[in-house]
Each structure stands twice: as structure tokens, then as C-alpha cells.
DRENPA-3360 file (N, C-alpha, C; in nm, 2 decimals, always signed):
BEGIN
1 = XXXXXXXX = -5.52/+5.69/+7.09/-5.60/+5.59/+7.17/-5.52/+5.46/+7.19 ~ -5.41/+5.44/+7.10/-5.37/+5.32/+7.13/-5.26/+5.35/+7.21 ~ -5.17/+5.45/+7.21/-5.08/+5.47/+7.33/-5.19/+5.47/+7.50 ~ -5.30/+5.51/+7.48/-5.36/+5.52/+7.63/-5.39/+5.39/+7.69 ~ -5.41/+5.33/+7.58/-5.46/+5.18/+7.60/-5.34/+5.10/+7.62 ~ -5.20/+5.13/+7.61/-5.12/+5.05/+7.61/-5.10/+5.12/+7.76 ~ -5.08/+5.22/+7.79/-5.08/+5.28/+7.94/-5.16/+5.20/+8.05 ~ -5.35/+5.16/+7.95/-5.41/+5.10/+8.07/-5.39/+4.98/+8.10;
9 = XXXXXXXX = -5.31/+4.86/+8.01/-5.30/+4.75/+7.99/-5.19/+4.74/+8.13 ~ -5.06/+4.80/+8.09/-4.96/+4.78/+8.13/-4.99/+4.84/+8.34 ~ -5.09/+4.91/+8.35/-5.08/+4.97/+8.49/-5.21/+4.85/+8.51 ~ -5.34/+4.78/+8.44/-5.38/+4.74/+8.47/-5.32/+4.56/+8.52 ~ -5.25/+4.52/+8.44/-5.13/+4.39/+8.47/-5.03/+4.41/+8.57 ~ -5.02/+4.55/+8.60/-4.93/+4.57/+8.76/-5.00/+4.50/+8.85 ~ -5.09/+4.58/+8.83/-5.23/+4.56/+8.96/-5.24/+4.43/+8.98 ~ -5.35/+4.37/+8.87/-5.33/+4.24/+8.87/-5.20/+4.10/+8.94;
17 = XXXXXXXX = -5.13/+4.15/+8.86/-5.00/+4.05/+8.94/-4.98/+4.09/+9.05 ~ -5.00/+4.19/+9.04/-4.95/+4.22/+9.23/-5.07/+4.11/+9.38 ~ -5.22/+4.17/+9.28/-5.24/+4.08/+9.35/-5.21/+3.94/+9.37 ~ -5.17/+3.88/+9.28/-5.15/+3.70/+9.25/-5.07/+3.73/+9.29 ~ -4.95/+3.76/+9.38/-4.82/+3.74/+9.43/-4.85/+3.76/+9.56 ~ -4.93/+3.88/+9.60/-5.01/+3.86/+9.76/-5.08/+3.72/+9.81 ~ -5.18/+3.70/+9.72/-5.27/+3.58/+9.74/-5.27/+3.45/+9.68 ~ -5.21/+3.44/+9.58/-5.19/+3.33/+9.51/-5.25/+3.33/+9.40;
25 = XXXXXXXX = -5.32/+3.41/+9.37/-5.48/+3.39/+9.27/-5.48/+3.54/+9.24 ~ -5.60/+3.57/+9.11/-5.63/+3.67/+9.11/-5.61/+3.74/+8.97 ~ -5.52/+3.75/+8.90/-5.46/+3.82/+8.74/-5.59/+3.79/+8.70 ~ -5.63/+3.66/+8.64/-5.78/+3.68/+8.55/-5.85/+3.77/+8.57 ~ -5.89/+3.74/+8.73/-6.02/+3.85/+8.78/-6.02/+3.93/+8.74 ~ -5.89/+4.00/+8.81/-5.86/+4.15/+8.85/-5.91/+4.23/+8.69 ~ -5.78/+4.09/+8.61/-5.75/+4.23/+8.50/-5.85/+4.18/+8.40 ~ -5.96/+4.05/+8.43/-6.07/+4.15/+8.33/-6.16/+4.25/+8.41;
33 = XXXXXXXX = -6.21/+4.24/+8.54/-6.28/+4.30/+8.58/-6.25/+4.46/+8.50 ~ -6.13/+4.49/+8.54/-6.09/+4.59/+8.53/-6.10/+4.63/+8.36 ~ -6.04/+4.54/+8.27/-6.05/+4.59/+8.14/-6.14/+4.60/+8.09 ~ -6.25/+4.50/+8.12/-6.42/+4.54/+8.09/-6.48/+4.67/+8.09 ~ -6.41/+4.78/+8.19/-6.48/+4.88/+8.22/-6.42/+4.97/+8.05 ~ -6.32/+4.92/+8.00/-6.25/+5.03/+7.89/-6.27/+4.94/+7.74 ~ -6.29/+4.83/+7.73/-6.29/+4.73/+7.63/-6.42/+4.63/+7.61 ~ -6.39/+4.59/+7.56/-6.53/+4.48/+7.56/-6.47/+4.37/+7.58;
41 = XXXXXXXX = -6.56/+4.26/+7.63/-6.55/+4.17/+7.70/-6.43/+4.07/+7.60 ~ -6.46/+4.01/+7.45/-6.43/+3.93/+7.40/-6.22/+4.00/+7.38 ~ -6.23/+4.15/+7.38/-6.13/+4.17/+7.38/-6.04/+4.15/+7.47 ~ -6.08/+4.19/+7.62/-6.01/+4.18/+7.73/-5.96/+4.04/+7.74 ~ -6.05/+3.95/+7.74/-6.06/+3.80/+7.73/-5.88/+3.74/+7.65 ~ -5.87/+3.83/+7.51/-5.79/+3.81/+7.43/-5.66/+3.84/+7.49 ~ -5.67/+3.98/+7.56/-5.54/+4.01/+7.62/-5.51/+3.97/+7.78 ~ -5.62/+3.89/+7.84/-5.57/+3.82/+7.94/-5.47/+3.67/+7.96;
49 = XXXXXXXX = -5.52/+3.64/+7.81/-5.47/+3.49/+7.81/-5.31/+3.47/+7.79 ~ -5.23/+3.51/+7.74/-5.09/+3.53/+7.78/-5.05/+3.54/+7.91 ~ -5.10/+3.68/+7.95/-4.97/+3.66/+8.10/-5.06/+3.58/+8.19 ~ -5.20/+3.54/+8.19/-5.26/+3.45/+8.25/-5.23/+3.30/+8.22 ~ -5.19/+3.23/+8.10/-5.10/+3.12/+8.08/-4.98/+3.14/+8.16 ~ -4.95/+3.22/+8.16/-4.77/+3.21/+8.17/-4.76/+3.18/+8.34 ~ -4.82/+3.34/+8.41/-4.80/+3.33/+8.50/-4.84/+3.19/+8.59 ~ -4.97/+3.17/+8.54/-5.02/+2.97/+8.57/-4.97/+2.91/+8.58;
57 = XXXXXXXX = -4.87/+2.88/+8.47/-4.84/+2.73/+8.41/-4.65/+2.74/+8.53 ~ -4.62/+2.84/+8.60/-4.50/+2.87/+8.65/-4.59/+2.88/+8.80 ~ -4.71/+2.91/+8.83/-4.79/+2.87/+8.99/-4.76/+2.72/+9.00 ~ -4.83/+2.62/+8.86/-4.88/+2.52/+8.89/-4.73/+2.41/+8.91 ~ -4.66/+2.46/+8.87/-4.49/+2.36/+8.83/-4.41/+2.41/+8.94 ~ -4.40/+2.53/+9.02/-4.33/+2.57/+9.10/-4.42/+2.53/+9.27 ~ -4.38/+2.37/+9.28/-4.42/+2.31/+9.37/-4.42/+2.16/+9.38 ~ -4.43/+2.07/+9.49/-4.39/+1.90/+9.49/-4.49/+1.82/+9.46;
65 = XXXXXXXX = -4.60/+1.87/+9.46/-4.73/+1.82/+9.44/-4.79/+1.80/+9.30 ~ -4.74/+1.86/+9.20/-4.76/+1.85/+9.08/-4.82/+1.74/+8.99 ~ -4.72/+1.63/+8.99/-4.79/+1.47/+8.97/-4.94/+1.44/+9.04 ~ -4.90/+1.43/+9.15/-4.99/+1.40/+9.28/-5.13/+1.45/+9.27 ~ -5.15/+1.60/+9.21/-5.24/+1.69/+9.15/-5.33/+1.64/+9.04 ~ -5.23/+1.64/+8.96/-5.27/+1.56/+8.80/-5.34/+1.44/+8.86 ~ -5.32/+1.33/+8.89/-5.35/+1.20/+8.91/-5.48/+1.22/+9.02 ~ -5.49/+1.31/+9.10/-5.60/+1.33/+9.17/-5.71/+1.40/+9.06;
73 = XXXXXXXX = -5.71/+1.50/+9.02/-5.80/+1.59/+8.95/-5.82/+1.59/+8.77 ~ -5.74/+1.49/+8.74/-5.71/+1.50/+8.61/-5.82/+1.51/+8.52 ~ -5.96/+1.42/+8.60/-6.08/+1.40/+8.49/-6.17/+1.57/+8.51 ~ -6.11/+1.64/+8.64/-6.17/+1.77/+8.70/-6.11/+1.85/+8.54 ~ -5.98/+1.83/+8.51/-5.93/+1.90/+8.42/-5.95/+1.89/+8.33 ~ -5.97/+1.78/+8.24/-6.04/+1.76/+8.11/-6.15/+1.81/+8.09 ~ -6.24/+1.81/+8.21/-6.37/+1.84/+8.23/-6.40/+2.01/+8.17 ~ -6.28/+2.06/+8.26/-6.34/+2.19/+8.21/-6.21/+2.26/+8.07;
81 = XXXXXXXX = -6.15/+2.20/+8.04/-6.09/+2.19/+7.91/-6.20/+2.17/+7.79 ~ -6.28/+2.09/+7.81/-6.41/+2.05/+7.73/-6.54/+2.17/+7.76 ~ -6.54/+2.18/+7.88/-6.63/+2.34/+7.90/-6.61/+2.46/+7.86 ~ -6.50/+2.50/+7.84/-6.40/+2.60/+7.76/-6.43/+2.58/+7.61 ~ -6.42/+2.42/+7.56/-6.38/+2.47/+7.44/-6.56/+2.50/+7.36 ~ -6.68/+2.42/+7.44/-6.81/+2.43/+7.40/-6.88/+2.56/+7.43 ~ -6.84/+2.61/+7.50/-6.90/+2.77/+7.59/-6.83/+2.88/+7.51 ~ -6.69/+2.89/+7.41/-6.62/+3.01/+7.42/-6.73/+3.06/+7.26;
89 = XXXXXXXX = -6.80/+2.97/+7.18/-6.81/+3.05/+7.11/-6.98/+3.14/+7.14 ~ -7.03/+3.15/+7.28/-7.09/+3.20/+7.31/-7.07/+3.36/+7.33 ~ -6.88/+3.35/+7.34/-6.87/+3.51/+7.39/-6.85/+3.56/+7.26 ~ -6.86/+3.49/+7.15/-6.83/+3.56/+6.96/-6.95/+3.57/+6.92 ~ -7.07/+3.50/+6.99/-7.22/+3.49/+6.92/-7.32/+3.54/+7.00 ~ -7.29/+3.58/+7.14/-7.42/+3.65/+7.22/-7.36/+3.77/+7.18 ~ -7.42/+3.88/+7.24/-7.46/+4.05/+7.27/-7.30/+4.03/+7.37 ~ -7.25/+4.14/+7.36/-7.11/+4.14/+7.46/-7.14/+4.14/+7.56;
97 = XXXXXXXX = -7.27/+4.32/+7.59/-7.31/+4.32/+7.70/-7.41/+4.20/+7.81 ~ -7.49/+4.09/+7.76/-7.52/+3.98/+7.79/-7.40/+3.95/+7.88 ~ -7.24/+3.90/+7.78/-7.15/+3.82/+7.87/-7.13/+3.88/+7.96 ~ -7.14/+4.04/+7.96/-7.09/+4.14/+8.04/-7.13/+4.13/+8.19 ~ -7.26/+4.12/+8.17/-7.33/+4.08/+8.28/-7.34/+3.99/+8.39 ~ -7.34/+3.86/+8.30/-7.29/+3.75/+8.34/-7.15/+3.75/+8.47 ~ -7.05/+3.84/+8.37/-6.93/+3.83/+8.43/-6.96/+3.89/+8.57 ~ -7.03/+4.02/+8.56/-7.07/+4.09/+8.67/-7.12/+3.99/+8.81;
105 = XXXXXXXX = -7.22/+3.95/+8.75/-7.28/+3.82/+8.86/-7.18/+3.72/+8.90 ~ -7.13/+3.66/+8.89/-7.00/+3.56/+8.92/-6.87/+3.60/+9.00 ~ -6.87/+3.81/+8.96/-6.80/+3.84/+9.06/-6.86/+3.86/+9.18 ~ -6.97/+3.94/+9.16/-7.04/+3.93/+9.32/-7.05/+3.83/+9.41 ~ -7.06/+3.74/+9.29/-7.13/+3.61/+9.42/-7.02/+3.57/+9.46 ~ -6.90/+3.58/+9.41/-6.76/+3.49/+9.43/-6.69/+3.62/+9.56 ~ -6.72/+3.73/+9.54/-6.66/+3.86/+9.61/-6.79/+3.83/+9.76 ~ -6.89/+3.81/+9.74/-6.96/+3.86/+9.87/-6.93/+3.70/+9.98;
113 = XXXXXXXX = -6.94/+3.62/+9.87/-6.90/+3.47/+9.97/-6.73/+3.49/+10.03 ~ -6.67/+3.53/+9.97/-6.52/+3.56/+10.01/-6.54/+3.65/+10.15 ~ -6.59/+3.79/+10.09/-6.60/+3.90/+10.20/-6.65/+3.75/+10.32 ~ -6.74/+3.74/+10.36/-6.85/+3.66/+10.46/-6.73/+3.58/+10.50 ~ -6.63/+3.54/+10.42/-6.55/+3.42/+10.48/-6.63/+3.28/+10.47 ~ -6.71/+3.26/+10.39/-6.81/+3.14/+10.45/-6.75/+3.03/+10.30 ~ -6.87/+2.97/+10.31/-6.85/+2.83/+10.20/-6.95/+2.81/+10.09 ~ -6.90/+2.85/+9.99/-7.01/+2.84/+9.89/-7.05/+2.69/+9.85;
121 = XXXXXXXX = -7.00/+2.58/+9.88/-7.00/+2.48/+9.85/-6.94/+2.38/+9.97 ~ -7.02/+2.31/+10.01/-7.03/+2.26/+10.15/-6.89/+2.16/+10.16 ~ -6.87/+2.09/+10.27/-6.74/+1.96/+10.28/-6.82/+1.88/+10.20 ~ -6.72/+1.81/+10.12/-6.80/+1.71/+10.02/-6.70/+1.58/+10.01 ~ -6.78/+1.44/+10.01/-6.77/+1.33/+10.03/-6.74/+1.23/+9.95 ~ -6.83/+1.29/+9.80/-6.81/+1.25/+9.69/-6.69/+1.30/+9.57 ~ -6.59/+1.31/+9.60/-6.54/+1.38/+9.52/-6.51/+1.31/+9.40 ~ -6.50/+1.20/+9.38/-6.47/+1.11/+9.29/-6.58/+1.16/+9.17;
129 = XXXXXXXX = -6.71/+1.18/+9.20/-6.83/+1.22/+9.09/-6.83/+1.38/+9.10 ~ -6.82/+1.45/+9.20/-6.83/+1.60/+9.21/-6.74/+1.64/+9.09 ~ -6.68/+1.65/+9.11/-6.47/+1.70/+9.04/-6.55/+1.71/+8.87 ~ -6.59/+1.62/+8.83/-6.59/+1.67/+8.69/-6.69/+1.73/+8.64 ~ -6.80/+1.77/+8.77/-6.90/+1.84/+8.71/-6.87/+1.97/+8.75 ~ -6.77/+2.00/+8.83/-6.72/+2.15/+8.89/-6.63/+2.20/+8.79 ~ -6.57/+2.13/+8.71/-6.43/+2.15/+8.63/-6.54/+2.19/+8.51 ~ -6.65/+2.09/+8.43/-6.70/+2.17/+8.33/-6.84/+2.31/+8.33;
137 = XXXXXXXX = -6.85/+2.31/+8.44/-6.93/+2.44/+8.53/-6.79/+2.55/+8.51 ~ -6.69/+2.52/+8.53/-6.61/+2.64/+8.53/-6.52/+2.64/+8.43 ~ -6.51/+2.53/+8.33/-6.51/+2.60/+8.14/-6.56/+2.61/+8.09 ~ -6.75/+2.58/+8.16/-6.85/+2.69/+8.06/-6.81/+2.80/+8.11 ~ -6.80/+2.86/+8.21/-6.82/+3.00/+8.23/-6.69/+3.05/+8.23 ~ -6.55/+3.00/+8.17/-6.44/+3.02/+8.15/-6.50/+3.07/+7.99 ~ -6.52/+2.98/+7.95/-6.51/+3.01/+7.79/-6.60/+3.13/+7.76 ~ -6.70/+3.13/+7.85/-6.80/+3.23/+7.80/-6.80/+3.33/+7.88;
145 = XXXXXXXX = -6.69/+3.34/+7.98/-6.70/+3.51/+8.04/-6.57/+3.53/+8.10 ~ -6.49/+3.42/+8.05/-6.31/+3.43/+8.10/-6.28/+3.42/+8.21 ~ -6.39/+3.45/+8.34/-6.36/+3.44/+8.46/-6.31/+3.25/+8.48 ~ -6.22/+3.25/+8.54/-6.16/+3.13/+8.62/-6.17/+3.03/+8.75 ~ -6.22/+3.12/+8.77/-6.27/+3.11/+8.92/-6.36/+3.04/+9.02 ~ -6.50/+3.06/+8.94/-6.67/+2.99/+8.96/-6.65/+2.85/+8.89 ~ -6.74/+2.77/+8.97/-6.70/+2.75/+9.11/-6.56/+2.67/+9.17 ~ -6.46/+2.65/+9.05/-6.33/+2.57/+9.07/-6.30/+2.59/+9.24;
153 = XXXXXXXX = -6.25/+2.75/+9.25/-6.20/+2.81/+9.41/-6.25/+2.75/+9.50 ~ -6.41/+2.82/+9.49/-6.51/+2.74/+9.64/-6.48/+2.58/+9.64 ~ -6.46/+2.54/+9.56/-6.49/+2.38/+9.56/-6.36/+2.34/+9.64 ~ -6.22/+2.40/+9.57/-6.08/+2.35/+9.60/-6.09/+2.36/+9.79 ~ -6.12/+2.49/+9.82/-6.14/+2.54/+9.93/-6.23/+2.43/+10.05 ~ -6.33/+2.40/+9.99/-6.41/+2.29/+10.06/-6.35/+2.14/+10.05 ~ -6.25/+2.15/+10.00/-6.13/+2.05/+10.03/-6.07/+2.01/+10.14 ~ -6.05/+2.16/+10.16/-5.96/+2.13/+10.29/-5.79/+2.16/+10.23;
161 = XXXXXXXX = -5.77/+2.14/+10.13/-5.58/+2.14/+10.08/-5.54/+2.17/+10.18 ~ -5.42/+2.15/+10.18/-5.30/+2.19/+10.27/-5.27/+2.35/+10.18 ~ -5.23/+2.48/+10.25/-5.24/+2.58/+10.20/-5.16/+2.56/+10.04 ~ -5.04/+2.55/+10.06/-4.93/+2.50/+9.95/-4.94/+2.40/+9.80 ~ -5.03/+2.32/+9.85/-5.12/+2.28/+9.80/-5.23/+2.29/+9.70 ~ -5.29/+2.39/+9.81/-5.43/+2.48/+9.72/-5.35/+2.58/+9.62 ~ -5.28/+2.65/+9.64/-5.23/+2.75/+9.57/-5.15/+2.68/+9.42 ~ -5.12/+2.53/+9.47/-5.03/+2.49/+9.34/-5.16/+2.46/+9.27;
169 = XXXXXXXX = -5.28/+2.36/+9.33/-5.40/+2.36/+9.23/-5.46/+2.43/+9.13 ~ -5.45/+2.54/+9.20/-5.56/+2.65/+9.16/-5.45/+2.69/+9.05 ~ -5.33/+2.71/+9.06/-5.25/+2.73/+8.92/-5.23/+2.66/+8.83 ~ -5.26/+2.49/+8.87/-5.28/+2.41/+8.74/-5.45/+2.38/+8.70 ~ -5.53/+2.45/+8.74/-5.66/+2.45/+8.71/-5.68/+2.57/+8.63 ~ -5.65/+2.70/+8.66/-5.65/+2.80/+8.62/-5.53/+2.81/+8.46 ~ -5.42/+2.72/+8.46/-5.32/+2.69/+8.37/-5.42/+2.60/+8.24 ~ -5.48/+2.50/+8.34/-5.53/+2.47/+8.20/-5.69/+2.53/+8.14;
177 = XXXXXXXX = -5.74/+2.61/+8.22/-5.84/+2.73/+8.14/-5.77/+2.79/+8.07 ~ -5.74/+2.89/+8.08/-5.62/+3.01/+8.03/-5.58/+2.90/+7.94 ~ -5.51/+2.81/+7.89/-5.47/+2.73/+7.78/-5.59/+2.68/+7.67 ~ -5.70/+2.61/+7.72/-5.78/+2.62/+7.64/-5.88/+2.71/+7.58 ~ -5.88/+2.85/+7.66/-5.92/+2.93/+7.62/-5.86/+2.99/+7.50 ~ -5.70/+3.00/+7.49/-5.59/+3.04/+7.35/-5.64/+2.95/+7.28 ~ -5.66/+2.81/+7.28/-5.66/+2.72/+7.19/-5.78/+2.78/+7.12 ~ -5.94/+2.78/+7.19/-6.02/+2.80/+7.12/-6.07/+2.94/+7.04;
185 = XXXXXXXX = -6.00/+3.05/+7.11/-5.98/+3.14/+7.01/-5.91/+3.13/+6.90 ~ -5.78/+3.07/+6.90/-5.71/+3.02/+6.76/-5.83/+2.94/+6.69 ~ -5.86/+2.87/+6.74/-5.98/+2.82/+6.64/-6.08/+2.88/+6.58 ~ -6.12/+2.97/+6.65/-6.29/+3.08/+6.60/-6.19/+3.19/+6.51 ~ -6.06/+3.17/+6.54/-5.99/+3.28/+6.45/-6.05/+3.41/+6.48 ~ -6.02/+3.40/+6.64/-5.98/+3.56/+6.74/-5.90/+3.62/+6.73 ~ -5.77/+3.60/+6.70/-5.65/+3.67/+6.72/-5.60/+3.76/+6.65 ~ -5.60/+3.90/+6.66/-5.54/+3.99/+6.63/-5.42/+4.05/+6.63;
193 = XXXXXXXX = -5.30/+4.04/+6.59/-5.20/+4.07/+6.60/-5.18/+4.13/+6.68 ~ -5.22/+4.30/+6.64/-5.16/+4.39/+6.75/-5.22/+4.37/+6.90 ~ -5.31/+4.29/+6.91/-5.35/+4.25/+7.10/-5.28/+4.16/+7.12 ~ -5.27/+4.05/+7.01/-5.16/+3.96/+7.06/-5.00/+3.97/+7.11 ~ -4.97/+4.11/+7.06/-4.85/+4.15/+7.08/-4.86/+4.22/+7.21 ~ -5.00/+4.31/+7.24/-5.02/+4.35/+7.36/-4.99/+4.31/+7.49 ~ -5.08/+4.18/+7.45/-5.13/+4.04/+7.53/-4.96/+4.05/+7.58 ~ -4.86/+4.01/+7.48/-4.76/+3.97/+7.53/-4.66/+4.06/+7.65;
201 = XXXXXXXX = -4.65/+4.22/+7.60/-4.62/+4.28/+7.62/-4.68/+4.32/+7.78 ~ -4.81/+4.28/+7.82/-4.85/+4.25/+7.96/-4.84/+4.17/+8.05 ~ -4.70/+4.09/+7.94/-4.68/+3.97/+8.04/-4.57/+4.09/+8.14 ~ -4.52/+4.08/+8.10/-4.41/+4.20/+8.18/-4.42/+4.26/+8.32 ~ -4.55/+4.35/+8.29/-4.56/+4.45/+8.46/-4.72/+4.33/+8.52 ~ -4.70/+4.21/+8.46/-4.80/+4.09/+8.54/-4.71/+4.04/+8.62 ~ -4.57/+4.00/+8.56/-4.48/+3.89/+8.63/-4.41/+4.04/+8.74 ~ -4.35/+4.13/+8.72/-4.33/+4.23/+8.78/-4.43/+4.28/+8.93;
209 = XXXXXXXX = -4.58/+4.24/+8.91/-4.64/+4.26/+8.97/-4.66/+4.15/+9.11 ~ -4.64/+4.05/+9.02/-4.61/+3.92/+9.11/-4.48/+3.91/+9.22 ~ -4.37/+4.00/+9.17/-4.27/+3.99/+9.27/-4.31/+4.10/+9.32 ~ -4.38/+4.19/+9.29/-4.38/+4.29/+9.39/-4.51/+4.28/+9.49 ~ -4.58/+4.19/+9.46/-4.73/+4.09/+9.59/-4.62/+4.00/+9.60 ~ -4.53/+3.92/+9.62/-4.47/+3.84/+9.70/-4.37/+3.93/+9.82 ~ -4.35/+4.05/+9.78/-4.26/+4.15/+9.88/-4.39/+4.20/+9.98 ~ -4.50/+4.25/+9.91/-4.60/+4.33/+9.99/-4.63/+4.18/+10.09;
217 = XXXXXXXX = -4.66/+4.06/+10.05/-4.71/+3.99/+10.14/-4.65/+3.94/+10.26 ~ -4.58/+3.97/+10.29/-4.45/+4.02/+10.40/-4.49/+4.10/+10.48 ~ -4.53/+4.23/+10.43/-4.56/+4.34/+10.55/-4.71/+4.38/+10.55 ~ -4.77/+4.34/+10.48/-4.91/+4.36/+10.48/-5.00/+4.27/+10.51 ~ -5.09/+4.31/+10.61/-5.16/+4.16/+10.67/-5.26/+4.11/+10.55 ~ -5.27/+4.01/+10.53/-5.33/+3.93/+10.41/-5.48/+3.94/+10.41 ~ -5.52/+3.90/+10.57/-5.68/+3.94/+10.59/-5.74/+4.11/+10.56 ~ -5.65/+4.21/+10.54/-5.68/+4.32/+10.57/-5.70/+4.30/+10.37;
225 = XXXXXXXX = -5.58/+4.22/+10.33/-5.56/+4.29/+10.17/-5.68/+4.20/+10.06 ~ -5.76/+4.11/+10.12/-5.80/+4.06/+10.09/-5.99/+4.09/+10.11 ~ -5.97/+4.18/+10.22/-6.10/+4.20/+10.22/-6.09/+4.38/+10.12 ~ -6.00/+4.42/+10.10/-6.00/+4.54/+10.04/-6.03/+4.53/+9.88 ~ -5.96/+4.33/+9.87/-5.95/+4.28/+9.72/-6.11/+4.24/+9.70 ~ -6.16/+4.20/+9.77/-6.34/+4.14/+9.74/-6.43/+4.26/+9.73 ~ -6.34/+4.37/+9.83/-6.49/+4.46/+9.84/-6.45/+4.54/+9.71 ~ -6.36/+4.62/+9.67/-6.31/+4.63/+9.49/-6.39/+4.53/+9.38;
233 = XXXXXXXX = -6.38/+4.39/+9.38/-6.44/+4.31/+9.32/-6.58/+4.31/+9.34 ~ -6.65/+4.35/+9.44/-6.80/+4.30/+9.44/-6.84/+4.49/+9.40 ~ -6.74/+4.56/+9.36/-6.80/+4.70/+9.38/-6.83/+4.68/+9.22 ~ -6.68/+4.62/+9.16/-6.64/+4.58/+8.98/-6.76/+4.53/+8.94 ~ -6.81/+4.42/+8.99/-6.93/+4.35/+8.95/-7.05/+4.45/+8.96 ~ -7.10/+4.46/+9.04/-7.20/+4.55/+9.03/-7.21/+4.66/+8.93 ~ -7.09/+4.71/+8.89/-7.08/+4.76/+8.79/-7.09/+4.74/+8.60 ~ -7.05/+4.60/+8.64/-7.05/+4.54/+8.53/-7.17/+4.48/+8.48;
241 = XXXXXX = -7.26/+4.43/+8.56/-7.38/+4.43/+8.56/-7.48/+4.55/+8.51 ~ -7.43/+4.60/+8.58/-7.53/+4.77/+8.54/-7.48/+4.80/+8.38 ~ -7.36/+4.78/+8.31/-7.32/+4.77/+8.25/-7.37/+4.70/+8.12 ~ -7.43/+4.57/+8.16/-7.42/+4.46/+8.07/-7.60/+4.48/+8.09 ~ -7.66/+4.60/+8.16/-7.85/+4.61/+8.16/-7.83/+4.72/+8.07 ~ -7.74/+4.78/+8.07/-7.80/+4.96/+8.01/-7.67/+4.99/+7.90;
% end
């Protein structure tokens, strides 16, 4: 079982990275969506947070805007640094399948608003008061279902960024989930060795996966790979769901 499982890790962090090299975004999703279907939630969680750090924290630094970033969103960041660390010991103390569920719903709604192309979260005016209540909305449900995503994305998006821009955000937003997510498992005293070694060992065909979605994103049209990536994700959720009832 544990050779199979190192099989599904390593083809499941292909996948994954590949898509974050096509789109910018994506490893969390992908590879819990995906590992939920074989693991339980609090595990997958465990083995995303490595190549999910790494790959981040090398999105959010590999670009000019970096400072610029920090000094705009910084209270957005603490925000949900603080949501992460109050929400994670929900996924050690609820029913798994509860979080399971959860997770399920967050993909849908985040996959069917994508598919539509639309805006989950209108142009907004206030950003000065919004920003820190979006940052700790998205480290409670960082901490409590690992997803990264709800509502950070929609929000960055109803920005407006400059493309280059958004893409560097979303990796120092996503860099500091994925960081306080390790932190607070180190603290609940999550960590298992051999996943942690796992964990690491998926950094590999993640970052691998990443140069090989930076080659595909070249010859493959992005609107075509992106509606193929939401309709997979809202198919995942619905699954997960059904999942996290029965």
C-alpha cells in the first residue's frame, strides 16, 4: 500500500504542477481535490504543504512587484495567517468527512463561477476595510479544509491587477497559507515522518510539473485548458461532497 501511494502522490503532483505552470495557480486544489478521493482530508492537507510552500514562496519572489505587494496587502496577510492558525484545529476535531464536504462546496462554487467567467465578488471601492476580512475568510477555510483559494482569487480578480501582477499575488497569498498551515500543524503535533518525507519527495514531479505547464502554455490555448481544469474541479467537488454525506 505504501509503494501505491507513493505512485499516487508522485503522478498526482505531476498533475498538479503542471497545472500551476499553465495558469499560475492551482497545486493546492488540484492535489487535494485529488488526494481526498484516496486519503483523508487531514492527511492530504499534510502532504500538500511542502511542494505547496515551495512552489509559492518561488511564484511570489520571482517578480518586481514584491515589496509593492507586501505594503499594499500586508494587513490582508496577517489576516488570514490568523485564520489559518484559529480554523486548523477544526480539521483534528470535526468528523473528516464534515471537512470533506466543506471542501467539496468551495470547489464547486469556485469551479462553476470560473466555468461562467463571471465575478464572484463585485469591483470594490473599499479595499482599505475589505482586504482583511477576505484574507481571514480564506485562513479559516485554509486551515479547516486546506483549500487556498475562497474567496482570496475572486477578490484579487475584482481588482483588476495587471496580469503579472495577479499571478505574483496570488503566490504570496497562497505562500503565506501554505506557511501557516506547516506552522500550525507543527503545533497540534501533525507531523508524521514518513508523510513528511513524502510531502518532500512530491516536491519533485510538482516543480517538474511546473516546467512542463510553462512549455504546454505555449501551445495550448489557455481558455480551452482552463475550462477543461474547472469542469474536472466542479466534477471533484461534487464528489467530495457526496463523499463527505455518505
Amino acid at each position: 500500500m505504501e509503494s501505491e501511494l507513493l505512485v499516487i502522490v508522485l503522478i498526482i503532483f505531476l498533475l498538479a504542477g503542471t497545472v500551476k505552470g499553465v495558469i499560475g495557480f492551482g497545486l493546492p486544489t488540484v492535489s487535494l481535490a485529488v488526494l481526498t478521493v484516496v486519503v483523508e482530508l487531514p492527511v492530504a492537507v499534510l502532504l500538500m504543504v511542502i511542494p505547496s510552500a515551495i512552489t509559492n514562496i518561488w511564484q511570489a519572489v520571482d517578480g518586481p512587484h514584491f515589496l509593492d505587494l507586501m505594503r499594499r496587502f500586508w494587513l490582508m496577510l496577517l489576516a488570514s495567517a490568523v485564520g489559518v492558525w484559529f480554523s486548523y484545529g477544526l480539521l483534528l476535531v470535526a468528523n473528516p468527512k464534515d471537512m470533506t464536504g466543506v471542501l467539496g462546496v468551495v470547489l464547486c462554487v469556485y469551479a462553476a463561477v470560473s466555468l461562467h467567467r463571471g465575478r464572484l465578488i463585485p469591483r470594490l471601492t473599499h479595499e482599505r476595510f475589505v482586504s482583511p476580512a477576505v484574507g481571514l475568510v480564506t485562513g479559516a477555510l485554509a486551515g479547516a479544509t486546506g483549500s487556498l483559494v475562497m474567496p482570496m482569487v475572486p477578490y484579487l480578480q475584482a481588482l483588476d491587477l495587471e496580469r503579472d501582477t495577479l499571478v505574483q499575488m496570488m503566490g504570496i497569498s497562497f505562500a503565506v497559507s501554505t506557511c501557516a498551515i506547516g506552522l500550525a500543524i507543527a503545533d497540534h503535533g501533525g507531523y508524521d515522518s514518513k508523510l513528511v518525507l513524502l510531502s518532500l519527495v512530491a516536491l519533485v514531479p510538482a516543480l517538474a510539473g511546473m516546467k512542463l505547464g510553462r512549455l504546454l502554455r505555449r501551445r495550448l490555448p489557455e481558455l480551452v485548458f482552463r475550462r477543461c481544469l474547472f469542469a474536472g474541479l466542479l466534477v471533484i467537488g461534487i464528489r467530495l461532497i457526496w463523499k463527505g454525506l455518505y
